[in-house]
ZALUM-158591 format. One record per atom (N, C-alpha, C): residue number from 1; chain; atom name; x, y, z. Coordinates in pm, 1 decimal. Example, Ala and Ser with C-alpha at 12.3 -4.5 7.8 and 13.67 -1.06 7.14 Angstrom:
! residues 2
pt num = 1, cadena = A, atomo = N, east = 1319.0, north = -569.0, up = 780.0
pt num = 1, cadena = A, atomo = CA, east = 1230.0, north = -450.0, up = 780.0
pt num = 1, cadena = A, atomo = C, east = 1320.0, north = -330.0, up = 780.0
pt num = 2, cadena = A, atomo = N, east = 1285.0, north = -225.0, up = 708.0
pt num = 2, cadena = A, atomo = CA, east = 1367.0, north = -106.0, up = 714.0
pt num = 2, cadena = A, atomo = C, east = 1290.0, north = 3.0, up = 787.0
***
This chain:
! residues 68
pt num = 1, cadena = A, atomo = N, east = -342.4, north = 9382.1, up = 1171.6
pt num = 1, cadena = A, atomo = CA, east = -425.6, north = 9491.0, up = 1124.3
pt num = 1, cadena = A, atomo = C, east = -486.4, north = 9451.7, up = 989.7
pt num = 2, cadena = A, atomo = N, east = -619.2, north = 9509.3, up = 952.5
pt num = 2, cadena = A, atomo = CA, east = -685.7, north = 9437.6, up = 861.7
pt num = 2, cadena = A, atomo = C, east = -597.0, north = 9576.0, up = 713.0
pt num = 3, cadena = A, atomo = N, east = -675.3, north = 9541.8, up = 633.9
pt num = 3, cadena = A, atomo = CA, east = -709.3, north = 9591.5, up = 513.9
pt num = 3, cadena = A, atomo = C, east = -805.8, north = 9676.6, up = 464.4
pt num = 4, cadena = A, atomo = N, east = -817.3, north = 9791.8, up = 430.5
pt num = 4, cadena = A, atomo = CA, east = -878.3, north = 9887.8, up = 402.9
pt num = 4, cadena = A, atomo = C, east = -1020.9, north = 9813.8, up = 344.6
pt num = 5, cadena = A, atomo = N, east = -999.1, north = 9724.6, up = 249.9
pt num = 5, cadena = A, atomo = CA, east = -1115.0, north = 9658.8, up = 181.5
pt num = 5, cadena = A, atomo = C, east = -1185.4, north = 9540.3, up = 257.0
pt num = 6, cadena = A, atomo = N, east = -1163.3, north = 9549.9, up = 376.8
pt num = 6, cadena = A, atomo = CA, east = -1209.0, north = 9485.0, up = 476.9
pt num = 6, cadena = A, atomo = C, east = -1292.3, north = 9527.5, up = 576.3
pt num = 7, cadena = A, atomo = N, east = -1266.9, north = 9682.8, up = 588.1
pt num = 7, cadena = A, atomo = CA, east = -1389.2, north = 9733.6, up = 677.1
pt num = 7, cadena = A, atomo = C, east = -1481.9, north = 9797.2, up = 602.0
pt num = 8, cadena = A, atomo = N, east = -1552.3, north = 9815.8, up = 761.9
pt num = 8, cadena = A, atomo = CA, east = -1728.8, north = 9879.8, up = 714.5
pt num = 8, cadena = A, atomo = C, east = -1802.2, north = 9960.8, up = 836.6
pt num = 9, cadena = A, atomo = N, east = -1813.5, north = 10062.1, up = 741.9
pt num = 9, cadena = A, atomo = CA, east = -1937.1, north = 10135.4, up = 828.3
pt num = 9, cadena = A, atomo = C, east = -1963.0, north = 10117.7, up = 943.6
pt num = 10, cadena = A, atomo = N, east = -1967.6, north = 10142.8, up = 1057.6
pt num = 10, cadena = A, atomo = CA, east = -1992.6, north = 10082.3, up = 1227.9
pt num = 10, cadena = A, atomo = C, east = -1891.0, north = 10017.2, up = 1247.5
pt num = 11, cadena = A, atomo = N, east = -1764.9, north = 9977.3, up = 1247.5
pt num = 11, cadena = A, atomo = CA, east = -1694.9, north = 9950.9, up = 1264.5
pt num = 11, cadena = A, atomo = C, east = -1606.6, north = 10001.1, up = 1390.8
pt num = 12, cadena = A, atomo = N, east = -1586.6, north = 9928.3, up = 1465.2
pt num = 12, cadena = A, atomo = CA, east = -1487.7, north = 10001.6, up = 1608.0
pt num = 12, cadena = A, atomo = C, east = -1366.7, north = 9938.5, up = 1596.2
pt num = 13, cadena = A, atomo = N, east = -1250.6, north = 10018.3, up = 1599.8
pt num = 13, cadena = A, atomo = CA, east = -1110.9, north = 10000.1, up = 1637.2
pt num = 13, cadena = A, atomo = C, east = -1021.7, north = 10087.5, up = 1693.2
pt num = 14, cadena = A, atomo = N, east = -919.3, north = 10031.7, up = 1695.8
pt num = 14, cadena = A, atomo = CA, east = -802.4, north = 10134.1, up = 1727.6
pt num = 14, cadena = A, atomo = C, east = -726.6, north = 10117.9, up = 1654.9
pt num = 15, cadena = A, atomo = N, east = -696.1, north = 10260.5, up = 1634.4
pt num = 15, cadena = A, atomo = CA, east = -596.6, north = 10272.3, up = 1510.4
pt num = 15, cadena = A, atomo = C, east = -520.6, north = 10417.0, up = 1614.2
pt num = 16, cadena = A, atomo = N, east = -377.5, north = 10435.2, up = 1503.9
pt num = 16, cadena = A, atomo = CA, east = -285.9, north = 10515.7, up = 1575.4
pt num = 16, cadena = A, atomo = C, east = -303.9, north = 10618.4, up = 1509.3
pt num = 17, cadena = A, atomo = N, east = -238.4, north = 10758.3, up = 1603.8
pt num = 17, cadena = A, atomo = CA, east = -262.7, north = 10902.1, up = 1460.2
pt num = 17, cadena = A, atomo = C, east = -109.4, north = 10898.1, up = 1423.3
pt num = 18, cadena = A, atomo = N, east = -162.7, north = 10951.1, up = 1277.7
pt num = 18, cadena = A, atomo = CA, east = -47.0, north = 10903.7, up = 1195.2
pt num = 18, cadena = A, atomo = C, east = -1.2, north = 11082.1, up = 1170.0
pt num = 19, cadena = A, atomo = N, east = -127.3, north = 11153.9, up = 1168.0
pt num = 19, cadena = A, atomo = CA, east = -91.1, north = 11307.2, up = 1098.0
pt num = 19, cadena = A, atomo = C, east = -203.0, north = 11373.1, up = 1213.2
pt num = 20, cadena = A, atomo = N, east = -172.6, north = 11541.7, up = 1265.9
pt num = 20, cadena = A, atomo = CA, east = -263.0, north = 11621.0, up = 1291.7
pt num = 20, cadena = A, atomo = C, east = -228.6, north = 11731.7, up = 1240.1
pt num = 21, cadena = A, atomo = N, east = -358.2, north = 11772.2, up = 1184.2
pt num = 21, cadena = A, atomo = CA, east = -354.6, north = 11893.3, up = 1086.2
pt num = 21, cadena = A, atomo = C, east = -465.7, north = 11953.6, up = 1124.0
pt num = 22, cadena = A, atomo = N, east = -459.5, north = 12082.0, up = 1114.1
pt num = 22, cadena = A, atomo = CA, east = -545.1, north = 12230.8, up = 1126.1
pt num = 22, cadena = A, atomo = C, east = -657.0, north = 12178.1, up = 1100.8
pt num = 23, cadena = A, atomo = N, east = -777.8, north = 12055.7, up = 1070.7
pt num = 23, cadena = A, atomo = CA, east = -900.2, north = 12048.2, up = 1079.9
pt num = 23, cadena = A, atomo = C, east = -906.0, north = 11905.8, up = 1083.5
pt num = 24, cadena = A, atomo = N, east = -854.5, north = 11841.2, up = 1183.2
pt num = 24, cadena = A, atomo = CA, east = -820.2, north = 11703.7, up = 1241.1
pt num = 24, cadena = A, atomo = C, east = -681.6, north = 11663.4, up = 1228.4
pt num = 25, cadena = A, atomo = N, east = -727.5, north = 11514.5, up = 1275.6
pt num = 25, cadena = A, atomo = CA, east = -628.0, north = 11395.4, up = 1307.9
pt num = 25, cadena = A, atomo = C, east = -615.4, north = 11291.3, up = 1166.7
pt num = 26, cadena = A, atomo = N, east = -540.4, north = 11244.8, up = 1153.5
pt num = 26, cadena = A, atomo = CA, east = -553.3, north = 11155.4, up = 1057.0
pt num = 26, cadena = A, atomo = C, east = -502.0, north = 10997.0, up = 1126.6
pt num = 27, cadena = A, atomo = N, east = -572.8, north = 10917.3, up = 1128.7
pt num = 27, cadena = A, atomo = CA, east = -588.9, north = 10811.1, up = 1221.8
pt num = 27, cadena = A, atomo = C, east = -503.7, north = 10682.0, up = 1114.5
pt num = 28, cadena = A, atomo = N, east = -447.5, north = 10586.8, up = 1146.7
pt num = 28, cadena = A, atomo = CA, east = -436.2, north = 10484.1, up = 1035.6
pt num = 28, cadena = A, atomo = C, east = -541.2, north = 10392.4, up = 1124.4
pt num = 29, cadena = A, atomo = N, east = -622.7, north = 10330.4, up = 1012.3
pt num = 29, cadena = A, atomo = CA, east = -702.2, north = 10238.1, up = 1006.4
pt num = 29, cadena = A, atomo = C, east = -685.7, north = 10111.0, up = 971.5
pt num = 30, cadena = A, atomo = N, east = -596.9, north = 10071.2, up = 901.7
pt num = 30, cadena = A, atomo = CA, east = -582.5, north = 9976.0, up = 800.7
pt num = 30, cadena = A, atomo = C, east = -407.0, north = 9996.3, up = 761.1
pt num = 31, cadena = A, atomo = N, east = -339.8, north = 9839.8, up = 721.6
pt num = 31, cadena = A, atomo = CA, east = -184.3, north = 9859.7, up = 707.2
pt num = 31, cadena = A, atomo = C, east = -197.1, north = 9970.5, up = 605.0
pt num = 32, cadena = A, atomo = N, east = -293.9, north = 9990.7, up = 563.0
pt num = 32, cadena = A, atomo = CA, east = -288.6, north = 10063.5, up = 389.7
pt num = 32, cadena = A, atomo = C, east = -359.3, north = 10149.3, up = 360.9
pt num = 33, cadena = A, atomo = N, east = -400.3, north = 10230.1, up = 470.9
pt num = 33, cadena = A, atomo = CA, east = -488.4, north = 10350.7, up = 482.9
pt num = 33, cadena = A, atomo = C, east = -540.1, north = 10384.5, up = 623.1
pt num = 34, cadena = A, atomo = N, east = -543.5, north = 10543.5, up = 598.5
pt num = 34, cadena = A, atomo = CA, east = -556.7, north = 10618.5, up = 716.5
pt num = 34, cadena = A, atomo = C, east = -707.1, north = 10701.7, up = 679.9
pt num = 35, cadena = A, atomo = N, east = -810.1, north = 10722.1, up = 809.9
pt num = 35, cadena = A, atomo = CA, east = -901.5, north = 10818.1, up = 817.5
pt num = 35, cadena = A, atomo = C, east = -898.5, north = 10943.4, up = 882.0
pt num = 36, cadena = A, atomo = N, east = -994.0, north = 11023.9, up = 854.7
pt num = 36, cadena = A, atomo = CA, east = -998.8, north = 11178.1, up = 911.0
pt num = 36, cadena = A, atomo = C, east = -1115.6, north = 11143.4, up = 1019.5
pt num = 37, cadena = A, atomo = N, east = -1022.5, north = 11190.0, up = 1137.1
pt num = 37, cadena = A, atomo = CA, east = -1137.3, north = 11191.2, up = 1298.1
pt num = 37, cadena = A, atomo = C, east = -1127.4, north = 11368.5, up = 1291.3
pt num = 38, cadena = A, atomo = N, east = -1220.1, north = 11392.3, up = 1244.4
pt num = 38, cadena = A, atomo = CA, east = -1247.2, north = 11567.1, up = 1198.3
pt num = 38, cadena = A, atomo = C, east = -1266.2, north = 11650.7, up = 1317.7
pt num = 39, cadena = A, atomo = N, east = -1219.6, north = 11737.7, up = 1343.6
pt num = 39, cadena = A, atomo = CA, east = -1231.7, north = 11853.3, up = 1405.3
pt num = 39, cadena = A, atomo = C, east = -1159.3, north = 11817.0, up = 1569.8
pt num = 40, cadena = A, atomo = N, east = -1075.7, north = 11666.9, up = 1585.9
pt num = 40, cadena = A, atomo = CA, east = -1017.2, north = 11719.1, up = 1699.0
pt num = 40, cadena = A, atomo = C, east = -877.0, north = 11740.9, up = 1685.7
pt num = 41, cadena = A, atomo = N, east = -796.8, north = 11770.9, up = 1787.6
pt num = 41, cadena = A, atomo = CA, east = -662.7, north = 11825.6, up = 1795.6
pt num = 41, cadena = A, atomo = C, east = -562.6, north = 11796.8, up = 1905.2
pt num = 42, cadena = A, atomo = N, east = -662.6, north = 11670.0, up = 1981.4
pt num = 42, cadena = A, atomo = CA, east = -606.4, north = 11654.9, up = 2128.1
pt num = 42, cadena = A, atomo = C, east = -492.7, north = 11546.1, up = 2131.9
pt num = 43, cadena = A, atomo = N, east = -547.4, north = 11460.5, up = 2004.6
pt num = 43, cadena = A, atomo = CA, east = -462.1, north = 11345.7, up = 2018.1
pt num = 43, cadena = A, atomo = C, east = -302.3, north = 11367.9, up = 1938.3
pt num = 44, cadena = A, atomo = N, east = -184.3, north = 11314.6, up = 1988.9
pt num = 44, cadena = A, atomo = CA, east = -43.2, north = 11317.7, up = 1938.0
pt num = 44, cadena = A, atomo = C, east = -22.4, north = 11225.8, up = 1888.4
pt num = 45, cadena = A, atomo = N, east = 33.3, north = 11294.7, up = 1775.9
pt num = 45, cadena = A, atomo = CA, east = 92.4, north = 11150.4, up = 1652.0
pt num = 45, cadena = A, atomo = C, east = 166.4, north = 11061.0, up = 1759.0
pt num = 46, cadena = A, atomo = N, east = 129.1, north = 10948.7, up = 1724.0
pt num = 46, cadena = A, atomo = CA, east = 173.1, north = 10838.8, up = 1734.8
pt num = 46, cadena = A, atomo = C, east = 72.2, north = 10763.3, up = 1859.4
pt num = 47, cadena = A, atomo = N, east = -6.5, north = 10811.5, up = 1911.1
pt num = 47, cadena = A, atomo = CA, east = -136.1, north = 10828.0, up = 2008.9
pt num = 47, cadena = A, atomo = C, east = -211.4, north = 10688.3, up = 1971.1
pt num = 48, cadena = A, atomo = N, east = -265.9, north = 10598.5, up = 2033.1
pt num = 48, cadena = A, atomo = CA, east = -368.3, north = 10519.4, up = 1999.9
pt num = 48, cadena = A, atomo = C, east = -490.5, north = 10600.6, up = 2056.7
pt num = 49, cadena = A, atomo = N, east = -607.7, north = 10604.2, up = 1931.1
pt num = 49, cadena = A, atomo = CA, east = -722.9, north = 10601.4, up = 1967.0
pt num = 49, cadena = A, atomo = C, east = -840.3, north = 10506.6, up = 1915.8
pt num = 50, cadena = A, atomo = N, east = -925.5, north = 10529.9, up = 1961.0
pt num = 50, cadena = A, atomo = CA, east = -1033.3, north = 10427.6, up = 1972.1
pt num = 50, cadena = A, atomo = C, east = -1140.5, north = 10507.0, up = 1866.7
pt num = 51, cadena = A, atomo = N, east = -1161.0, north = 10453.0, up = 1767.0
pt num = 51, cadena = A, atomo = CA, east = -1271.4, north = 10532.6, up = 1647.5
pt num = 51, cadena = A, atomo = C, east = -1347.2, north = 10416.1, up = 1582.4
pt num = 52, cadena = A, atomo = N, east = -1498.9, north = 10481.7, up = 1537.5
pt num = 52, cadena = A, atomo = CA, east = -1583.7, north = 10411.1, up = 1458.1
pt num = 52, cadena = A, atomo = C, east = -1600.7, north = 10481.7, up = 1314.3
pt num = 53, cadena = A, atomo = N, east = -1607.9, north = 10364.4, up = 1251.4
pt num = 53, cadena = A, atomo = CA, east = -1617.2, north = 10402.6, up = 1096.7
pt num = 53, cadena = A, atomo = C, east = -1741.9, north = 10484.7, up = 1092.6
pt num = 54, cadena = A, atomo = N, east = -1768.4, north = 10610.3, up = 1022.7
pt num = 54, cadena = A, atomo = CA, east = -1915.6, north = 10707.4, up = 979.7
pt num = 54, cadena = A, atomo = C, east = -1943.9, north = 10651.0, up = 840.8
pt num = 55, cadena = A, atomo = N, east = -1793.6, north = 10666.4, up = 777.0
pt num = 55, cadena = A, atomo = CA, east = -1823.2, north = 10656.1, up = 595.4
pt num = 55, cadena = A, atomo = C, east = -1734.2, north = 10616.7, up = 491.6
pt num = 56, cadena = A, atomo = N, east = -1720.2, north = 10537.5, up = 410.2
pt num = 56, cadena = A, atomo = CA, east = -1587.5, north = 10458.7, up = 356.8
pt num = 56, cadena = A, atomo = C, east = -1616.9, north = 10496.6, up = 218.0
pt num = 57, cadena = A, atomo = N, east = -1545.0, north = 10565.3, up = 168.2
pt num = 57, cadena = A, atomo = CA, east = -1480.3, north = 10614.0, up = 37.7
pt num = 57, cadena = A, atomo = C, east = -1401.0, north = 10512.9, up = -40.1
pt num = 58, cadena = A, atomo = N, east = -1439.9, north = 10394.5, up = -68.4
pt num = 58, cadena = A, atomo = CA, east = -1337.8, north = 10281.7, up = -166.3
pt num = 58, cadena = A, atomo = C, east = -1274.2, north = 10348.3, up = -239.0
pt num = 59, cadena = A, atomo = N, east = -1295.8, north = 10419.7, up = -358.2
pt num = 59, cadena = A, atomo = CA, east = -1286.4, north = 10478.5, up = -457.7
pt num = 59, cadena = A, atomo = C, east = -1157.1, north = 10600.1, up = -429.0
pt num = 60, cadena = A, atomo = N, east = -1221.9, north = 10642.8, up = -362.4
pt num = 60, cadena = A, atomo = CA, east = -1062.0, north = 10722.2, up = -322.3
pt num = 60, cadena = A, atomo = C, east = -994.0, north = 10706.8, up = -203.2
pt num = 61, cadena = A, atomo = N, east = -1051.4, north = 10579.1, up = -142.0
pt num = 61, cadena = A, atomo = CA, east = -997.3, north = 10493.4, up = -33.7
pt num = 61, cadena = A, atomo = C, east = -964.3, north = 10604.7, up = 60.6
pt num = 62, cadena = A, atomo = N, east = -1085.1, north = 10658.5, up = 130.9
pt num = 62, cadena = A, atomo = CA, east = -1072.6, north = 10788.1, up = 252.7
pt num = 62, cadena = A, atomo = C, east = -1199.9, north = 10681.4, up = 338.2
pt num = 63, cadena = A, atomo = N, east = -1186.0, north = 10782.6, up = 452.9
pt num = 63, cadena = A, atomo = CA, east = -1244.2, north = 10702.3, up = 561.8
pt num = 63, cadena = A, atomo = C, east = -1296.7, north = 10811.3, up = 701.1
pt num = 64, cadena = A, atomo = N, east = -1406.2, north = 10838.3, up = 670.1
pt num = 64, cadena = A, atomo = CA, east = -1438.2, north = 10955.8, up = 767.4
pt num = 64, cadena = A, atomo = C, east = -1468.2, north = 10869.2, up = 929.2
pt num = 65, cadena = A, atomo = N, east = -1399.3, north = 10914.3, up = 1058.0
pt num = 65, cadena = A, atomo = CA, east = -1440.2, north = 10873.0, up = 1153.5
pt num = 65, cadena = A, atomo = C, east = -1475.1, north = 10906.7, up = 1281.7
pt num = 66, cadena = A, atomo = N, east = -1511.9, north = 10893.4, up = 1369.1
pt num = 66, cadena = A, atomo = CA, east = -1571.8, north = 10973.1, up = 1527.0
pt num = 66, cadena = A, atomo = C, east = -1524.2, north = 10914.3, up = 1641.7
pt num = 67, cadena = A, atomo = N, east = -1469.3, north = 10952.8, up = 1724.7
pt num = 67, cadena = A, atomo = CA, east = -1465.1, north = 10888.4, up = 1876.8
pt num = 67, cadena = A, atomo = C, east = -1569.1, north = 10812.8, up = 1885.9
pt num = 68, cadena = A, atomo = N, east = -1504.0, north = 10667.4, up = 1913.8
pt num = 68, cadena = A, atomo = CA, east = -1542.4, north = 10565.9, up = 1974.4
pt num = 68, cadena = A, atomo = C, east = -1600.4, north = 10551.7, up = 2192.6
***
């Protein structure tokens, strides 16, 4: 698994859900960071899904993402 400072924008992977909470999933992306796949609720922690990067937050190292 890569490194947070390694991806980009358009980016396709699979990553696992790590958290689901009342206005998404929280996906890990990276050994060292996880993104928000916003507004679904279907997938169960520990779930592989398939997501593309929308928008990468370095700075506060967040990571908005969408079904792949």
């Amino acid at each position: 698994m890569s490194r947070f400072d390694e991806l980009n924008v358009g980016d396709v992977l699979v990553g696992q859900v790590s958290a689901v909470v009342p206005f998404g999933v929280f996906v890990r992306i990276a050994e060292d960071a996880d993104g928000l796949l916003h507004g679904e609720s279907e997938p169960q922690t520990g779930a592989s899904v398939t997501v593309r990067i929308l928008e990468i937050d370095r700075e506060n190292r967040r990571a908005s993402l969408a079904k792949a």
